[in-house]
C-alpha positions in Angstrom: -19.8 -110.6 -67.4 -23.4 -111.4 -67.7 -25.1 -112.2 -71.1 -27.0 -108.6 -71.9 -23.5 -106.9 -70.9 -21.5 -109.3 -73.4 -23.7 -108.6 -76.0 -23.9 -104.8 -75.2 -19.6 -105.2 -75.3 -19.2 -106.9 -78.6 -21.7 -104.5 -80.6 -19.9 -101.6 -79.1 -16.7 -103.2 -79.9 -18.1 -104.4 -83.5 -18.9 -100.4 -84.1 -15.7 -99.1 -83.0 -13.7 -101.2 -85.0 -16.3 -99.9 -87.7 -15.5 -96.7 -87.0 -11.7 -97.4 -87.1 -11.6 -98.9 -90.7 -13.4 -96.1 -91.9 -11.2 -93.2 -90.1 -8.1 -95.0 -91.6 -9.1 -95.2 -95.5 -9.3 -92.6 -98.0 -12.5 -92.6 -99.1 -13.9 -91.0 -102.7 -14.8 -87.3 -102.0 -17.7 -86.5 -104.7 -17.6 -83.2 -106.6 -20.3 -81.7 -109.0 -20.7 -84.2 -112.4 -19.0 -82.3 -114.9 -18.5 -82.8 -118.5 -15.5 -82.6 -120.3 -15.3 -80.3 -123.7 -13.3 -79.0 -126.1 -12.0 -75.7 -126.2 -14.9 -75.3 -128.7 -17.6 -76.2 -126.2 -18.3 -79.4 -127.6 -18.1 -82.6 -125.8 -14.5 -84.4 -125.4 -15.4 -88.0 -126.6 -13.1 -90.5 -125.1 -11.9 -91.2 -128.7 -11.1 -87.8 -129.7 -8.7 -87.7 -127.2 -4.9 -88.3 -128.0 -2.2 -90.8 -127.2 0.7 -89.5 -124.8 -0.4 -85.4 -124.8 -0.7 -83.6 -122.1 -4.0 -81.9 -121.7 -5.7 -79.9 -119.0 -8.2 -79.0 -117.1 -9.6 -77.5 -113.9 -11.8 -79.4 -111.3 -12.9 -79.4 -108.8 -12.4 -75.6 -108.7 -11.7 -72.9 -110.8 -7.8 -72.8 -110.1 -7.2 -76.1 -109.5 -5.5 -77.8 -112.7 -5.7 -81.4 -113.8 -4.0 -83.8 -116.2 -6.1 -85.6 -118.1 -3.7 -88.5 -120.4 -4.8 -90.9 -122.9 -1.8 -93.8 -121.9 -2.7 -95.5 -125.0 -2.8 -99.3 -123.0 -4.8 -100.1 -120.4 -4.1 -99.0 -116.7 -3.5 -100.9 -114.5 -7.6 -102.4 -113.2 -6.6 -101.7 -109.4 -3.6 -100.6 -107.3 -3.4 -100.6 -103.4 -2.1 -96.5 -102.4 -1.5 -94.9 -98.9 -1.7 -91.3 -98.5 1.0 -89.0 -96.6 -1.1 -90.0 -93.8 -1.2 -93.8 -93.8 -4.7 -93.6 -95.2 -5.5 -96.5 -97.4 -7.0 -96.3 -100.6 -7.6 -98.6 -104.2 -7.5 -96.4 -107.4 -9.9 -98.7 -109.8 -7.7 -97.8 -113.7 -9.0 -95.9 -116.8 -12.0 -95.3 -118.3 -12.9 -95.6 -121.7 -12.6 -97.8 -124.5 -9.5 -99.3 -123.9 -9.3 -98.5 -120.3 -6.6 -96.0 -121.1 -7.9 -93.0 -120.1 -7.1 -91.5 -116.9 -6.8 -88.2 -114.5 -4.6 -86.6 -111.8 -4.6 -83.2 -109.8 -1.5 -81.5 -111.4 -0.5 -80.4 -108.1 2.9 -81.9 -107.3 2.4 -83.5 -103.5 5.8 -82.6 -102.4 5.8 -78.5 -102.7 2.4 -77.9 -104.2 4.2 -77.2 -108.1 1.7 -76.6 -110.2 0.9 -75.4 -114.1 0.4 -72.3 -114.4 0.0 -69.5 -117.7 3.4 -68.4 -117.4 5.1 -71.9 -116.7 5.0 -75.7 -115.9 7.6 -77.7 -113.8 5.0 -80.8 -114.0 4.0 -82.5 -117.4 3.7 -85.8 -118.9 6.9 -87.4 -120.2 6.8 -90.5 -122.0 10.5 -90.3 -123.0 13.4 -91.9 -121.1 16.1 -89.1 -120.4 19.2 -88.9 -117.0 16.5 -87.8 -114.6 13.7 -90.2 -115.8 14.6 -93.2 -115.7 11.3 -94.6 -115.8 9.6 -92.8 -119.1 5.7 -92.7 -119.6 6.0 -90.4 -115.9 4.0 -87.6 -114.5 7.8 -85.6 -113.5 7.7 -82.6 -111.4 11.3 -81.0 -112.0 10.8 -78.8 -108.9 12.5 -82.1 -106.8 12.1 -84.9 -109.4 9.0 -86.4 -107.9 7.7 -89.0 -110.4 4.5 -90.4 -110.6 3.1 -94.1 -112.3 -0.2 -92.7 -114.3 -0.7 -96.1 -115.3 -1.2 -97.0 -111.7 -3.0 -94.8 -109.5 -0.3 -92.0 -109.6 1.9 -94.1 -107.3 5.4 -92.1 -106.2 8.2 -93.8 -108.4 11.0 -91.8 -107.1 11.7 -88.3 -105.4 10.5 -86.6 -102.1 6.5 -86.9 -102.9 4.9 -88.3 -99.6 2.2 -89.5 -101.6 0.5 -90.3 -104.7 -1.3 -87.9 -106.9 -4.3 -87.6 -106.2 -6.9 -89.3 -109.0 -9.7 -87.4 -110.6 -12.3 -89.9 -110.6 -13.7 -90.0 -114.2 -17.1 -91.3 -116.0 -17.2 -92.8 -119.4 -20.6 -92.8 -121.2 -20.5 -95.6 -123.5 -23.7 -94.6 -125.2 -22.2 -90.9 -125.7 -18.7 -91.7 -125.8 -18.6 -88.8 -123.2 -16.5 -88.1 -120.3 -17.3 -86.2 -117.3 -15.1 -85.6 -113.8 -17.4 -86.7 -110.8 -15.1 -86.5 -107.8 -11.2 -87.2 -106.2 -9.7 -89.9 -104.9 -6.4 -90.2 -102.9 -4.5 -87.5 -100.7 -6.5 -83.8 -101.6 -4.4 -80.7 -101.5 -6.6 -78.2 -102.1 -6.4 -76.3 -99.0 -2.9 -76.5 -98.7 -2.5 -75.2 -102.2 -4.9 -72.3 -102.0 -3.4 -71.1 -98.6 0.1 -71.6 -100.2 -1.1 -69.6 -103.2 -4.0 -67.0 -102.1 -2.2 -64.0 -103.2 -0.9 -65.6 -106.8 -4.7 -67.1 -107.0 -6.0 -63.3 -106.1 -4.1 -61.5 -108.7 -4.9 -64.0 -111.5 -8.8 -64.7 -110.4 -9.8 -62.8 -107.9 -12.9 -63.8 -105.6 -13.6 -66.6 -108.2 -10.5 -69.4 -107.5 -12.6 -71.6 -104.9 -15.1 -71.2 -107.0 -16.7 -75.1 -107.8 -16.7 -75.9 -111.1 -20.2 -77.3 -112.3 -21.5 -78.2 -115.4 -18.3 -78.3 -117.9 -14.7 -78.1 -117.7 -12.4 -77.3 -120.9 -9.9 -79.5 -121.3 -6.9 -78.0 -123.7 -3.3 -79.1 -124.5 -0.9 -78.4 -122.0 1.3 -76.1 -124.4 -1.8 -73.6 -125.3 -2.4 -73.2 -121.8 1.2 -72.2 -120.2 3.9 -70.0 -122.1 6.7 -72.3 -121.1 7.7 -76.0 -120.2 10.2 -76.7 -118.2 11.8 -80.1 -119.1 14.6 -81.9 -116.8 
């Protein structure tokens, strides 16, 4: 192989293996920067917001609902995840003060359990109990997937294939405000709104893909949905 041709095969190479690494991580997927309120309308501060409750939210889209927990201890600052599909990914902790602060799609990753207005399978539990073994777990009591909030959403024990996937959060320090800016992990979305159009239909009509921009009201978990199923 002459010299021009050797050089011509190692940049092609070089980009191909490029091209590789990227195809086989899960890269941050950027939404629109939107601020977190009150059911008021006023700004969520990262203070304000309470130790072990589980609140909620929608983002990136109208119907799509997310946890948003207060851990009360840092998260952990990194952790190494894989989605169902062997893409790789590092989930970078909490925001806030403390670093305790942190958000997941409430879409359970095995069957697509969600909250809903009627009724939630999937909640917070910080207590111990015969099917949690774990405590301070994101527990979907459709299978008994859990989830680590404290790091990354990780699967802790049932049928998930994957983590939850992380709503990417900003702090303002200045402000004390928080906003959602984007996802990270294994997204579901089009999974859950195929699994869900007609439900999504009769609830929201034309309006459940619709992005959410500018502000997202985050509320506790028992004055959005009648009932909570515990297991």
């Amino acid at each position: 192989m002459q010299r021009r041709e050797f050089v011509a095969f190692c940049v092609a190479s070089a980009a191909a293996a490029a091209t590789h690494a990227v195809a086989d991580d899960a890269q941050p997927r950027r939404y629109s920067r939107t601020r977190l309120v009150g059911p008021g309308g006023a700004p969520l501060l990262a203070k304000a917001v309470p130790v072990n409750q589980n609140l909620i939210f929608h983002y990136p889209y109208a119907a799509t609902p997310c946890f948003l927990l207060n851990l009360g201890h840092p998260a952990a600052p990194s952790a190494h995840l894989r989605t169902a599909d062997a893409k790789a990914y590092e989930w970078h902790g909490g925001v806030g003060e403390n670093h305790s602060i942190v958000a997941y799609s409430a879409i359970c990753a095995h069957k697509l359990t969600y909250p809903t207005r009627e009724i939630s399978f999937i909640s917070f539990r910080e207590e111990k109990s015969a099917r949690n073994k774990f405590g301070s777990v994101i527990h979907c009591c459709s299978e008994h997937s859990q989830y680590d909030p404290a790091d990354g959403g990780r699967v802790l024990a049932g049928p998930a294939p994957q983590p939850l996937a992380a709503i990417l959060l900003e702090h303002d320090a200045r402000t004390d405000e928080l906003y959602a800016i984007g996802t990270l992990g294994g997204e579901l979305f089009n999974q859950f709104f195929e699994k869900y159009a007609f439900r999504l239909e009769m609830e929201l009509g034309r309006t459940a893909r619709t992005a959410v921009d500018g502000t997202s009201v985050v509320q506790p978990l028992e004055n959005y949905c009648r009932q909570q199923v515990k297991c």
